[in-house]
Every structure is written in C-alpha cells, then in structure tokens.
Gaussian input, Z-matrix of N, CA and C with variables (Angstrom, degrees):
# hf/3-21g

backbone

0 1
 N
 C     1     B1
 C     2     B2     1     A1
 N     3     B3     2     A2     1     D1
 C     4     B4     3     A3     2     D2
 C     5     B5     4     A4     3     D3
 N     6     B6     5     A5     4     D4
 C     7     B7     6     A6     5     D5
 C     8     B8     7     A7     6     D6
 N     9     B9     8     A8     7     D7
 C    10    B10     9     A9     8     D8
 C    11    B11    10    A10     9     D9
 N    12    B12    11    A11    10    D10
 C    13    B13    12    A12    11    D11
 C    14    B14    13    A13    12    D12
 N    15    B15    14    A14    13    D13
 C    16    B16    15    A15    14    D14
 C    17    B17    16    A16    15    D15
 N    18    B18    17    A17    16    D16
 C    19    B19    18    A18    17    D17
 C    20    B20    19    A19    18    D18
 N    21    B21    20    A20    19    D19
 C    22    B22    21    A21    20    D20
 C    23    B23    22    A22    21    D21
 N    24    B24    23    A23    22    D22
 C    25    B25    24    A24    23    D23
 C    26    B26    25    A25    24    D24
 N    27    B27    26    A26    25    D25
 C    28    B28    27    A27    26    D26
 C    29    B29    28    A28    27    D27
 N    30    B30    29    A29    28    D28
 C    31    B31    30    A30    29    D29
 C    32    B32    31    A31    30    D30
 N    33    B33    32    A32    31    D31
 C    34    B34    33    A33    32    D32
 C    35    B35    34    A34    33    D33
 N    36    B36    35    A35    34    D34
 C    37    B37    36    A36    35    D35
 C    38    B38    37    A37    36    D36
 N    39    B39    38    A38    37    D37
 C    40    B40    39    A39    38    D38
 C    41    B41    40    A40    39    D39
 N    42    B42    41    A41    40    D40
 C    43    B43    42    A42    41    D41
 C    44    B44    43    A43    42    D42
 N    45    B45    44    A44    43    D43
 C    46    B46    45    A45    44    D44
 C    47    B47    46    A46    45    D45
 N    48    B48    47    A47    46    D46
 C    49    B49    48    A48    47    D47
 C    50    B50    49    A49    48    D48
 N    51    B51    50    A50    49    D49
 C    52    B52    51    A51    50    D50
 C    53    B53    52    A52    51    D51
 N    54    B54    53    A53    52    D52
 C    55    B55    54    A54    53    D53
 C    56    B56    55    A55    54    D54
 N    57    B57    56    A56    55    D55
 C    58    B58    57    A57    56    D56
 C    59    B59    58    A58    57    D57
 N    60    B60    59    A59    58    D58
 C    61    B61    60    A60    59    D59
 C    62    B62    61    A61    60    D60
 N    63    B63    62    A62    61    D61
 C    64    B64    63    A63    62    D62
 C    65    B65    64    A64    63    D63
 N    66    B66    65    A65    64    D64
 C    67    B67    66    A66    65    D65
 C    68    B68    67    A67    66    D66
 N    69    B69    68    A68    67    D67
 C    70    B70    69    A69    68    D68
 C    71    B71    70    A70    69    D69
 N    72    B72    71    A71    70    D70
 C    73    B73    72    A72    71    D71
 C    74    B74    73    A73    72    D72
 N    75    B75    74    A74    73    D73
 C    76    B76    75    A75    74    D74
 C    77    B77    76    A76    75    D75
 N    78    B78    77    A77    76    D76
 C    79    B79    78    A78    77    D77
 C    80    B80    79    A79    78    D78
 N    81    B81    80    A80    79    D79
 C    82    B82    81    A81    80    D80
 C    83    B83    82    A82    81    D81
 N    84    B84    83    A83    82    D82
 C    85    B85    84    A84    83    D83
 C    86    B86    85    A85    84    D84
 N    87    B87    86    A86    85    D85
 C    88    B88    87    A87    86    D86
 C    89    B89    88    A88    87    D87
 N    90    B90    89    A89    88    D88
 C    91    B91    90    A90    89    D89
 C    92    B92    91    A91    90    D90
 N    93    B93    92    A92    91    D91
 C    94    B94    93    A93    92    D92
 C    95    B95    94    A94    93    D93
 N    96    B96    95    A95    94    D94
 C    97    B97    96    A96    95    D95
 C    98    B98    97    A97    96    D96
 N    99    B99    98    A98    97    D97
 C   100   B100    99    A99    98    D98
 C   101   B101   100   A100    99    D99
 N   102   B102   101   A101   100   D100
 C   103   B103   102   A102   101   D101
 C   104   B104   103   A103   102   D102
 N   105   B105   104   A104   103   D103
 C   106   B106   105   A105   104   D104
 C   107   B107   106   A106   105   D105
 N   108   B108   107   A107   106   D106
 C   109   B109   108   A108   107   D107
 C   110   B110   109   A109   108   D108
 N   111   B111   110   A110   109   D109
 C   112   B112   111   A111   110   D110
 C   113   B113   112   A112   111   D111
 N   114   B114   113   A113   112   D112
 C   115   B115   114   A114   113   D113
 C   116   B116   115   A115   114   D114
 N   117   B117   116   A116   115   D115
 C   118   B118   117   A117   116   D116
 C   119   B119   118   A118   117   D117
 N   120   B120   119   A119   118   D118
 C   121   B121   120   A120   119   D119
 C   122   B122   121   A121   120   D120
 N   123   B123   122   A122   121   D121
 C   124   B124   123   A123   122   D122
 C   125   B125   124   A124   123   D123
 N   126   B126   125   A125   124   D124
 C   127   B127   126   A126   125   D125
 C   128   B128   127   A127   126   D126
 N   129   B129   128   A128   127   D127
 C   130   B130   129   A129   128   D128
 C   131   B131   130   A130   129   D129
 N   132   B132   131   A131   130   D130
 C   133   B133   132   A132   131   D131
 C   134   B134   133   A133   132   D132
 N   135   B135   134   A134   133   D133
 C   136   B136   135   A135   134   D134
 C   137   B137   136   A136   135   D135
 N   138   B138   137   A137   136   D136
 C   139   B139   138   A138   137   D137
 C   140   B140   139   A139   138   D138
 N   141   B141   140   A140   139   D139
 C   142   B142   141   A141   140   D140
 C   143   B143   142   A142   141   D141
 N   144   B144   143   A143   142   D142
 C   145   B145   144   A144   143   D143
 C   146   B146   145   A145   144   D144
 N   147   B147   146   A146   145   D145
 C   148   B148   147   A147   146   D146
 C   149   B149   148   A148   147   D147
 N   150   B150   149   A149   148   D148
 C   151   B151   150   A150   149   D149
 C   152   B152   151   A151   150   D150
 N   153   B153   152   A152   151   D151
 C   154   B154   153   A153   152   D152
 C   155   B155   154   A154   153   D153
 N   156   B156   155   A155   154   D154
 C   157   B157   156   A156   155   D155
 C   158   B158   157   A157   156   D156
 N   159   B159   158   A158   157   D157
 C   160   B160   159   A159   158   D158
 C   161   B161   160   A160   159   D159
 N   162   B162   161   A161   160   D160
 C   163   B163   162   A162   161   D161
 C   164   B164   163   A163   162   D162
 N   165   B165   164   A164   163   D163
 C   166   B166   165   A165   164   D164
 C   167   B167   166   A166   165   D165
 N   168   B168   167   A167   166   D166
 C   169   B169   168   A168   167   D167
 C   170   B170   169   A169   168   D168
 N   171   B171   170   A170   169   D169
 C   172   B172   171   A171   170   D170
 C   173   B173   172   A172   171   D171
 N   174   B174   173   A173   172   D172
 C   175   B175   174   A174   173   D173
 C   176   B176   175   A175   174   D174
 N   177   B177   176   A176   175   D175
 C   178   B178   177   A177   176   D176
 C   179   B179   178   A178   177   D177
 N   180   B180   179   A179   178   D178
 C   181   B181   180   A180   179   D179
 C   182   B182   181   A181   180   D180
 N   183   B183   182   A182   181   D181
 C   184   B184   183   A183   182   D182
 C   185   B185   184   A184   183   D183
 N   186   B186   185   A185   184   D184
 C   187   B187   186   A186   185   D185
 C   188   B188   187   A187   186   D186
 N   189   B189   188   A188   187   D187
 C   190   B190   189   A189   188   D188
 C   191   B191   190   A190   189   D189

   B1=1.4419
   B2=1.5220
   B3=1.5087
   B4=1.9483
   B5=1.6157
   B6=1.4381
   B7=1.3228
   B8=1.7188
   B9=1.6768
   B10=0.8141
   B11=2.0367
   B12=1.2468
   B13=1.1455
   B14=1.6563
   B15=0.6649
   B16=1.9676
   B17=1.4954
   B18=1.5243
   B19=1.5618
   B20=1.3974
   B21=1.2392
   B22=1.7056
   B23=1.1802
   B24=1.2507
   B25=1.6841
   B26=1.9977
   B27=1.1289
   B28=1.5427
   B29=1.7403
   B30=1.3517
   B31=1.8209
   B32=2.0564
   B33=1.4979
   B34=1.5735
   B35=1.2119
   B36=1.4526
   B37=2.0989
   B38=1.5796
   B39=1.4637
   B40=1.2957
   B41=1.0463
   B42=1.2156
   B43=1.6736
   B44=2.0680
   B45=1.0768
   B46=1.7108
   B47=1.6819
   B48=0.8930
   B49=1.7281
   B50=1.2990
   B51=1.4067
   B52=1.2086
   B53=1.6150
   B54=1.4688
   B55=1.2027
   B56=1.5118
   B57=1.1372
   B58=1.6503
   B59=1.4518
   B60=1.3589
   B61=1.5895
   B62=1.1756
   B63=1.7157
   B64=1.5204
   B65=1.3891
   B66=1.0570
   B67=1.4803
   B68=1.5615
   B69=1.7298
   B70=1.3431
   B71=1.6335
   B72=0.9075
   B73=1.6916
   B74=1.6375
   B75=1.3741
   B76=1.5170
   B77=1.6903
   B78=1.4053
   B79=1.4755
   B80=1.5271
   B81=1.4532
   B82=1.1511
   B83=1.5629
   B84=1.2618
   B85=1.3881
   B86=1.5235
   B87=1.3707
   B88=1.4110
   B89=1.9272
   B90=1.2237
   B91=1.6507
   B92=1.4305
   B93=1.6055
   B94=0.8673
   B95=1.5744
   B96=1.9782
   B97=1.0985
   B98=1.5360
   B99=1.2120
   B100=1.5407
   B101=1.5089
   B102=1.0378
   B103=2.0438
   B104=1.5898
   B105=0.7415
   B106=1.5822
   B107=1.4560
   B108=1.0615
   B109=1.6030
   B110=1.4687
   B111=1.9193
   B112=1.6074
   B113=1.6759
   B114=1.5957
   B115=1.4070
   B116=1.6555
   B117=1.7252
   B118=1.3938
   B119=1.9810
   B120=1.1684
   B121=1.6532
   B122=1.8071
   B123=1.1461
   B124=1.6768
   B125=1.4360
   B126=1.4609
   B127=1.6621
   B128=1.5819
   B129=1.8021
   B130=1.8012
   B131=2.0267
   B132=1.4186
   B133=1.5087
   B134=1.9153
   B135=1.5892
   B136=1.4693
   B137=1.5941
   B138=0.8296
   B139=1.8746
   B140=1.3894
   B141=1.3619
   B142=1.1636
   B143=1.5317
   B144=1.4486
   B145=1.2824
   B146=1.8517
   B147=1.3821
   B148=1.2878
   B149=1.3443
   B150=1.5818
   B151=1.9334
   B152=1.6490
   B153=1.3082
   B154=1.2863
   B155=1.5355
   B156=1.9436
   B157=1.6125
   B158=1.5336
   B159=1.7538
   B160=1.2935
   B161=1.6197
   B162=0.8614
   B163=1.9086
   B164=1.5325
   B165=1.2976
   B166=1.3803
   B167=1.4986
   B168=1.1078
   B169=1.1974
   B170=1.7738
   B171=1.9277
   B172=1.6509
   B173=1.3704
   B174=1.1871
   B175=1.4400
   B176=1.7994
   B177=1.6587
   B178=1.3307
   B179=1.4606
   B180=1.5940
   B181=1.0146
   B182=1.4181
   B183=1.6604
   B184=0.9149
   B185=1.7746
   B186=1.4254
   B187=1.6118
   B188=1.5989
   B189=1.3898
   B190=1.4971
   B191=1.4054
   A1=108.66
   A2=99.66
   A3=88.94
   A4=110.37
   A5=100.53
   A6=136.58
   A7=92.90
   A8=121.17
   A9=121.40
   A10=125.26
   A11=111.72
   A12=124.54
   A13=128.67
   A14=91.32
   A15=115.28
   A16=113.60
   A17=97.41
   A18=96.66
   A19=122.25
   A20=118.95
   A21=116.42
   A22=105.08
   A23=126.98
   A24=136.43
   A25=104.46
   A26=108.25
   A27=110.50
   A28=106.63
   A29=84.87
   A30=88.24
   A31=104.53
   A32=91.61
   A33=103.61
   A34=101.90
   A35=101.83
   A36=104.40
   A37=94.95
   A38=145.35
   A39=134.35
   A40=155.42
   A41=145.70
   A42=117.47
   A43=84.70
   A44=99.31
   A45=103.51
   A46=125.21
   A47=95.84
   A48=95.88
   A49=132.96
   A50=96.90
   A51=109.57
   A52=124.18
   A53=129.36
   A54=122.57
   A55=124.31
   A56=121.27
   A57=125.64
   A58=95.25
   A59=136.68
   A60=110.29
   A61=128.71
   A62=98.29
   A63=99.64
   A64=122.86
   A65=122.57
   A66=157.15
   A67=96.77
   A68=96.01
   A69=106.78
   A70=110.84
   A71=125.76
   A72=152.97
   A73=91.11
   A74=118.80
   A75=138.19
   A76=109.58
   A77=107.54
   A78=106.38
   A79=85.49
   A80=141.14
   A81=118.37
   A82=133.52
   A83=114.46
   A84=146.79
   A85=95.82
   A86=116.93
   A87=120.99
   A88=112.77
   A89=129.00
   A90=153.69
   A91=89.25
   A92=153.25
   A93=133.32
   A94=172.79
   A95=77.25
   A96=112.93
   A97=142.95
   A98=128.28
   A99=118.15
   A100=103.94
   A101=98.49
   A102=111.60
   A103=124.52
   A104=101.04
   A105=131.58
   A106=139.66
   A107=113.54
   A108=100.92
   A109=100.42
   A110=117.29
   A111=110.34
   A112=99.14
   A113=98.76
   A114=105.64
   A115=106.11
   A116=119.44
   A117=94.97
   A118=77.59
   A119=126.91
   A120=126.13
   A121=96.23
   A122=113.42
   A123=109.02
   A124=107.00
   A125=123.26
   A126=102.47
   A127=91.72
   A128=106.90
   A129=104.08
   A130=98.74
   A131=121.16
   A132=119.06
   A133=97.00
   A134=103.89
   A135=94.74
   A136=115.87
   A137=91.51
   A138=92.73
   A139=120.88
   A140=120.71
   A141=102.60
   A142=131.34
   A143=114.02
   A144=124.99
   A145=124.49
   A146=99.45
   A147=96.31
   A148=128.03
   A149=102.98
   A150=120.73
   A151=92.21
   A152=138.42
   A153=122.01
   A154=143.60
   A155=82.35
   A156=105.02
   A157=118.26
   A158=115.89
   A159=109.50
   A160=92.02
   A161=126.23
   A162=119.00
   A163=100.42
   A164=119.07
   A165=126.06
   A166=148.68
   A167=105.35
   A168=124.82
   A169=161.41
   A170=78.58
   A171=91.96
   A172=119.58
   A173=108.39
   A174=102.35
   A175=89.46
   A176=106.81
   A177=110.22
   A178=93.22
   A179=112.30
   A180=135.07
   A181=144.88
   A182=154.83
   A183=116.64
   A184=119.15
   A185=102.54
   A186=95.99
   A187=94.88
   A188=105.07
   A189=96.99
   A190=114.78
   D1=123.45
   D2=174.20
   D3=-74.61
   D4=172.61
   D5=-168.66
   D6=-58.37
   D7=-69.64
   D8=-174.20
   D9=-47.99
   D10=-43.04
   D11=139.12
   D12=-22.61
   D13=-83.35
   D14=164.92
   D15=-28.09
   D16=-56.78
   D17=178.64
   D18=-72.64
   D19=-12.36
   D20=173.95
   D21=-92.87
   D22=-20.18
   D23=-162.30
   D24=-64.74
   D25=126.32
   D26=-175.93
   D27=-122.02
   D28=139.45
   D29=-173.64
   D30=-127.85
   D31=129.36
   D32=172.11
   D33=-84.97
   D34=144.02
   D35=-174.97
   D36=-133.34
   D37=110.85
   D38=128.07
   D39=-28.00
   D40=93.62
   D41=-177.93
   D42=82.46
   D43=46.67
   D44=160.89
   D45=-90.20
   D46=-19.50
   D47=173.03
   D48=-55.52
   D49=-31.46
   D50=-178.33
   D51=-134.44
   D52=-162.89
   D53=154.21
   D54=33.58
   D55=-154.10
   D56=-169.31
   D57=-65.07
   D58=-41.72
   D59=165.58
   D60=-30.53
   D61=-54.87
   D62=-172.18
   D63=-73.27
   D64=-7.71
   D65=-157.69
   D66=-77.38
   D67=-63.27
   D68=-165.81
   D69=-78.88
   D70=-47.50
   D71=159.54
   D72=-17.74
   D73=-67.14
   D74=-179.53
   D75=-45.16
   D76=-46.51
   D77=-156.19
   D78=-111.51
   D79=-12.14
   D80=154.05
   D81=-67.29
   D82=-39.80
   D83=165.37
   D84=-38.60
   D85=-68.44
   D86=-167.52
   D87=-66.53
   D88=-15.80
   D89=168.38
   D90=-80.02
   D91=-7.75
   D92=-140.48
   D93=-74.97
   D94=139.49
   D95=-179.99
   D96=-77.16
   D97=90.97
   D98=168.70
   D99=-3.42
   D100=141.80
   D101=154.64
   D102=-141.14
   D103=167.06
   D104=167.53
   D105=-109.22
   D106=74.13
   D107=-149.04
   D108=-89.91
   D109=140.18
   D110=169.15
   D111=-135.49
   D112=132.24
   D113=176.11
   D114=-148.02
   D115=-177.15
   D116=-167.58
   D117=-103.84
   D118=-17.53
   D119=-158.59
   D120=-78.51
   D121=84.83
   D122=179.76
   D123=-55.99
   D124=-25.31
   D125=-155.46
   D126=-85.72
   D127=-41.16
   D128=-166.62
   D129=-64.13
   D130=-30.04
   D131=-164.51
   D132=-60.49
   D133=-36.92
   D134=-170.39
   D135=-96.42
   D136=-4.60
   D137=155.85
   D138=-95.92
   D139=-7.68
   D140=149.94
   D141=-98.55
   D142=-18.21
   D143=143.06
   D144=-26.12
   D145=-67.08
   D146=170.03
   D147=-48.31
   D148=-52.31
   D149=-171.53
   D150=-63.99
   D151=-41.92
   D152=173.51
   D153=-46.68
   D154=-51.78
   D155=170.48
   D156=-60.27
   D157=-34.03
   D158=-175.65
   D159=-83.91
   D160=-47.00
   D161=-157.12
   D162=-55.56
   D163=-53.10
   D164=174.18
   D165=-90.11
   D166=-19.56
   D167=-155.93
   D168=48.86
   D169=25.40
   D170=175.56
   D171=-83.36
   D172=176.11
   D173=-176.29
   D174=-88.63
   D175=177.83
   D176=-170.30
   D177=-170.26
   D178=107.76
   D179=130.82
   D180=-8.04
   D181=88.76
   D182=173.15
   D183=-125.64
   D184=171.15
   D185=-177.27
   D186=-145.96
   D187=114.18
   D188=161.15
   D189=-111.14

C-alpha cells in the first residue's frame, strides 16, 4: 500500500487502552494511520491518545 494511500486510511481500535489494542493502535499509528480509539478506561485511552499524536502525528480519535 503506498504512503499516499496510508495517509487517508482510518483505523477503529477496541479495547485500545491496553494490551493488543494498544499494541495495534501503536503500530498502526506508526503506518500512518488515522484512528479511533474505543476503551471503557478514559484516563489510560487518553494518554495514549496523546503519546500517539505526539510520536506520530496522526490525528486520534477517542471514545470512551
């Protein structure tokens, strides 16, 4: 998939707070991808929200 591609490409993540969400959230972000993040832990979902947006610079979604 090209780059240009990539950058419009948006990804819904579940259960992002933690574990293989966060996992994936991480290594999508870094391909990057827009996200969506949904978890029930609002404070851990938006700290990783943040740490995403600065490391990478996608935008990032959240829903707790």
């Amino acid at each position: 998939m090209s780059d240009s591609i990539r950058s419009q490409s948006l990804a819904l993540i579940t259960g992002a707070s933690t574990g293989i969400g966060a996992t994936y959230a991480d290594r999508l972000a870094k391909r990057g991808y827009d996200l969506i993040l949904v978890a029930r832990d609002a404070q851990r979902l938006n700290a990783l929200a943040e740490k995403l947006q600065q490391d990478t610079g996608v935008k990032v979604t959240v829903l707790p």
